[in-house]
ZAZARO-469109 format. One line per 4 residues: their letters; for each residue x, y, z of N, C-alpha, C. Coordinates in Angstrom, 1 decimal. Example, Ala and Ser with C-alpha at 12.3 -4.5 7.8 and 13.67 -1.06 7.14 Angstrom:
BEGIN
as> 13.2 -5.7 7.8 12.3 -4.5 7.8 13.2 -3.3 7.8 | 12.8 -2.2 7.1 13.7 -1.1 7.1 12.9 0.0 7.9
! end
This chain:
BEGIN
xxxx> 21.5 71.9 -114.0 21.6 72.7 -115.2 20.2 73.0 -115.8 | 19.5 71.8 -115.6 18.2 71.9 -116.4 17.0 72.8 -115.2 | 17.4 73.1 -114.5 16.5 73.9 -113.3 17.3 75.0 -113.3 | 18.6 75.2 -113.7 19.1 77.1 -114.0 18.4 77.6 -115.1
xxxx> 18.1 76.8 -116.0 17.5 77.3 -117.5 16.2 77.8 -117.4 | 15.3 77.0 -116.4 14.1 77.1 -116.1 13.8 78.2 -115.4 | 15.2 78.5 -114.3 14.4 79.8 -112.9 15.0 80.6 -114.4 | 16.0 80.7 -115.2 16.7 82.2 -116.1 15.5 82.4 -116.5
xxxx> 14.6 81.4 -117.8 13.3 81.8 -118.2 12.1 82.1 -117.7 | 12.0 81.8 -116.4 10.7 82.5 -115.4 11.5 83.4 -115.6 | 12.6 84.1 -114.7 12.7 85.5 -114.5 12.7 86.3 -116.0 | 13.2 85.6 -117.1 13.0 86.1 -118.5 11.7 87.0 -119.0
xxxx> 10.3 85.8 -118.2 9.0 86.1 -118.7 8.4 86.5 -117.3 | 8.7 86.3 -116.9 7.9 86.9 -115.5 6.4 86.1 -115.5 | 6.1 84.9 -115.7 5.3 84.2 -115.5 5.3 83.1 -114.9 | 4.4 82.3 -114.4 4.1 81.2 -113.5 4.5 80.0 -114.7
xxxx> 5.1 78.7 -114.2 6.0 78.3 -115.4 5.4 77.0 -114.6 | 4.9 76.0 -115.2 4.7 74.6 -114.4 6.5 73.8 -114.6 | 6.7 73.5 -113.7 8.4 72.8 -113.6 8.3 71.7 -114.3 | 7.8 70.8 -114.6 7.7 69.8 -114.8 7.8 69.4 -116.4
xxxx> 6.5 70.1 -116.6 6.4 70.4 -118.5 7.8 70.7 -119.1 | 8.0 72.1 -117.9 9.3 72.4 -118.2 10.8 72.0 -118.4 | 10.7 71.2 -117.5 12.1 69.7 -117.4 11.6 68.8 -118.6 | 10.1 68.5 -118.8 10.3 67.5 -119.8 10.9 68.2 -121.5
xxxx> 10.1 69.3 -121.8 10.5 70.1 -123.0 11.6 70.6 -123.2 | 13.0 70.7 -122.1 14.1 71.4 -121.8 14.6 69.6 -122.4 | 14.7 68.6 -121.6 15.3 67.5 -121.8 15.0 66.5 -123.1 | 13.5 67.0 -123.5 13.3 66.5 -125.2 14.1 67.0 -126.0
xxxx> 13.8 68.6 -125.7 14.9 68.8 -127.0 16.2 68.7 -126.5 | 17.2 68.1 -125.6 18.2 67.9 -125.8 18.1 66.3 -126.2 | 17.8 65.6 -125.9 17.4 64.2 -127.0 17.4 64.4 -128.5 | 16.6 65.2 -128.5 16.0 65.4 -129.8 17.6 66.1 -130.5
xxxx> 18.4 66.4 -130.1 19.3 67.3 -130.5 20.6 65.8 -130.7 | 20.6 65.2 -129.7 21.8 64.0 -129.7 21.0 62.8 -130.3 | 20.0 62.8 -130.6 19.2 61.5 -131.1 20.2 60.5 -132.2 | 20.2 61.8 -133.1 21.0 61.1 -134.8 22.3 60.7 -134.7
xxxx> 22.8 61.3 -133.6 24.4 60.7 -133.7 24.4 59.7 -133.0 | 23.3 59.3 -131.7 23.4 58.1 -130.8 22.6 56.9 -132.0 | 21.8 57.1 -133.0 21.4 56.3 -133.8 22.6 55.7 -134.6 | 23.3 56.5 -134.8 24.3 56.2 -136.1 24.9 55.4 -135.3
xxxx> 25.8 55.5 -134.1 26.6 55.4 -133.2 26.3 54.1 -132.7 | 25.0 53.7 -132.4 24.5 52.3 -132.6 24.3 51.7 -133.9 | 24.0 52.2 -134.8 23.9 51.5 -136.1 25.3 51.0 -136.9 | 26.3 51.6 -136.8 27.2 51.2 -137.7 27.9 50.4 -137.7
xxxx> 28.1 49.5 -136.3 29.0 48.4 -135.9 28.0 47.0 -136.6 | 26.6 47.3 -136.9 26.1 46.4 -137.7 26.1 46.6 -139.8 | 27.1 48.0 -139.8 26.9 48.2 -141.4 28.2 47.3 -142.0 | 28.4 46.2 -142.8 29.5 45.4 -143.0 29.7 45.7 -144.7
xxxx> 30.5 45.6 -145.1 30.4 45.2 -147.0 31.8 43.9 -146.6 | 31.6 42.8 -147.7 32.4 41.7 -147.6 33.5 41.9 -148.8 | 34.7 41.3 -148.7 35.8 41.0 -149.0 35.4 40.0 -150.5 | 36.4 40.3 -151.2 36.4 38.7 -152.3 37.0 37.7 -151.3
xxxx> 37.7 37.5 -150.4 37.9 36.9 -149.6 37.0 35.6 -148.9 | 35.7 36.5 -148.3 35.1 36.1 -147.7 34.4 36.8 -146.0 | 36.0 37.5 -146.0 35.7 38.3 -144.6 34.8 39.1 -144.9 | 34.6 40.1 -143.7 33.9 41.1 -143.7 34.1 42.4 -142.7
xxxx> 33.9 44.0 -143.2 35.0 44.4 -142.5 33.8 45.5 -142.4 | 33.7 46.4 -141.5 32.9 47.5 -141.0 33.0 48.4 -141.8 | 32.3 49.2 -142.5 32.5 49.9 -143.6 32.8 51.2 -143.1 | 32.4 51.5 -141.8 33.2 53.1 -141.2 34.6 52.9 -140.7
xxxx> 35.0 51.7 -140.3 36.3 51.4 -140.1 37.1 50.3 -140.7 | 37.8 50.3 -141.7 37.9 48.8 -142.6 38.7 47.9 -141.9 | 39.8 48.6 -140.9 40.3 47.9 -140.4 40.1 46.6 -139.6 | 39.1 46.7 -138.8 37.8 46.1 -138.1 36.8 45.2 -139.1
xxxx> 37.6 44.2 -138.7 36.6 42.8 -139.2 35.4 42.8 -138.4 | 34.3 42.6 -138.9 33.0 42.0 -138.6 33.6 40.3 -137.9 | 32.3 40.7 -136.9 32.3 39.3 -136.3 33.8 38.1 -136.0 | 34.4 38.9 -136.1 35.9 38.5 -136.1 36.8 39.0 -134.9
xxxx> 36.7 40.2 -135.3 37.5 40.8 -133.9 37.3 41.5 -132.6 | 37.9 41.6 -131.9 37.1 41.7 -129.8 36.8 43.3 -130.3 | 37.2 44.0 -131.2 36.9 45.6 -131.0 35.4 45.5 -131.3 | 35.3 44.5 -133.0 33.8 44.7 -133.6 32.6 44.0 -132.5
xxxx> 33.1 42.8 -131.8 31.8 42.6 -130.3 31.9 43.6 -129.6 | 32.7 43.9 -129.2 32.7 45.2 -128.2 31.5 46.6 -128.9 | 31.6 46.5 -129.4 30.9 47.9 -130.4 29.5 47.2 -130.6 | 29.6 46.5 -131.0 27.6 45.6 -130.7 27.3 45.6 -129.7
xxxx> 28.2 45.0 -128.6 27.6 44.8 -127.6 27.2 46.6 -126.9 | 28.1 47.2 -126.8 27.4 48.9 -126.4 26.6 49.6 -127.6 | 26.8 49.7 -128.9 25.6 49.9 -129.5 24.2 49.1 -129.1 | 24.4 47.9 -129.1 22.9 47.0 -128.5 22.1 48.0 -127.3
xxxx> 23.2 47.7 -126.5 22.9 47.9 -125.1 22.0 49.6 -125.3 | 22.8 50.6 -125.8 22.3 52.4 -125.9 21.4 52.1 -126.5 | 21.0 51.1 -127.8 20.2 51.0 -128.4 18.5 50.9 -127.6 | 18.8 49.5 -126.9 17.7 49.0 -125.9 17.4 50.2 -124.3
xxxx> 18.5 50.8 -124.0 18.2 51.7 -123.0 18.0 53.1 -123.6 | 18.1 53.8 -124.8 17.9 55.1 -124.9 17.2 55.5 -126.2 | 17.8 54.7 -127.0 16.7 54.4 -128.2 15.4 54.5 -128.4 | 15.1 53.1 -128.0 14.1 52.6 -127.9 12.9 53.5 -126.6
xxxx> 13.4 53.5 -125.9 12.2 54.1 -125.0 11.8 55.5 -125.7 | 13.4 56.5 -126.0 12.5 57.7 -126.1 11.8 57.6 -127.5 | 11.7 56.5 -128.4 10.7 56.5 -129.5 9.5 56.1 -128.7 | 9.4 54.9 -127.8 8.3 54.6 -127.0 7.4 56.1 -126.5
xxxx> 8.1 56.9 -126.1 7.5 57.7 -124.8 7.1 58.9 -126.1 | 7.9 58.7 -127.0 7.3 60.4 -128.4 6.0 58.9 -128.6 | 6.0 58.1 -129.3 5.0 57.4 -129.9 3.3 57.5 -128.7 | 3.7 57.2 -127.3 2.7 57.3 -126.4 2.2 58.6 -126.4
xxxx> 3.4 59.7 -126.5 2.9 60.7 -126.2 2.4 61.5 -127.6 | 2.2 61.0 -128.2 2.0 61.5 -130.2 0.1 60.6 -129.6 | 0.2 59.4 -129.6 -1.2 58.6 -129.1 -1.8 59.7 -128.5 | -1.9 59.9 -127.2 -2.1 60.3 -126.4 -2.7 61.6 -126.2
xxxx> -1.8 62.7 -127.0 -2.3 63.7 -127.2 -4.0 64.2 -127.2 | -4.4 63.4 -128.7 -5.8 64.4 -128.7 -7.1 63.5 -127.4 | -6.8 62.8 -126.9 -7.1 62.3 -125.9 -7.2 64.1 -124.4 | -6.1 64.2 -123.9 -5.5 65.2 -123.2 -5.7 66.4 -123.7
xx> -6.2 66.7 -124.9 -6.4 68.3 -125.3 -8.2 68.6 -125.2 | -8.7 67.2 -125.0 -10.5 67.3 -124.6 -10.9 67.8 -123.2
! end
């Protein structure tokens, strides 16, 4: 898909296009477009408010006890996991590449 977009916009512009820049700026901004919902989507299986009880229950789903029930680990454990595999690097690789820049523009 990401190399149909690329030959449509050569023939678009009728210019010499380096592929590569091009796959990365085509695939940033689709990151950049799914970022906040994969953030949330990891974040909220850790947002809790507590009970006069004592429990504690997920504040986007009340049903769902914190630390209590196999749905609320299950939802850590794959928030965790997207977190450490998609998260985190693409802040790593914008942060390297934010560094890195006025380095590459000399």
């Amino acid at each position: 898909f990401v190399l149909v977009l690329i030959a449509a916009r050569k023939v678009l512009r009728e210019r010499s296009l380096d592929v590569g820049v091009e796959c990365a700026n085509i695939l940033g901004s689709m990151m950049r477009l799914a970022f906040m919902s994969l953030v949330l989507s990891c974040v909220l299986p850790f947002v809790c408010y507590s009970h006069p009880g004592g429990a504690q229950s997920m504040a986007d789903s009340p049903s769902i006890l914190c630390w209590e029930a196999s749905a609320h680990a299950t939802m850590v454990a794959i928030g965790s996991v997207v977190l450490a595999l998609e998260i985190l690097p693409f802040v790593a690789g914008v942060a390297l590449a934010t560094w890195a820049y006025p380095s590459l523009m000399r």
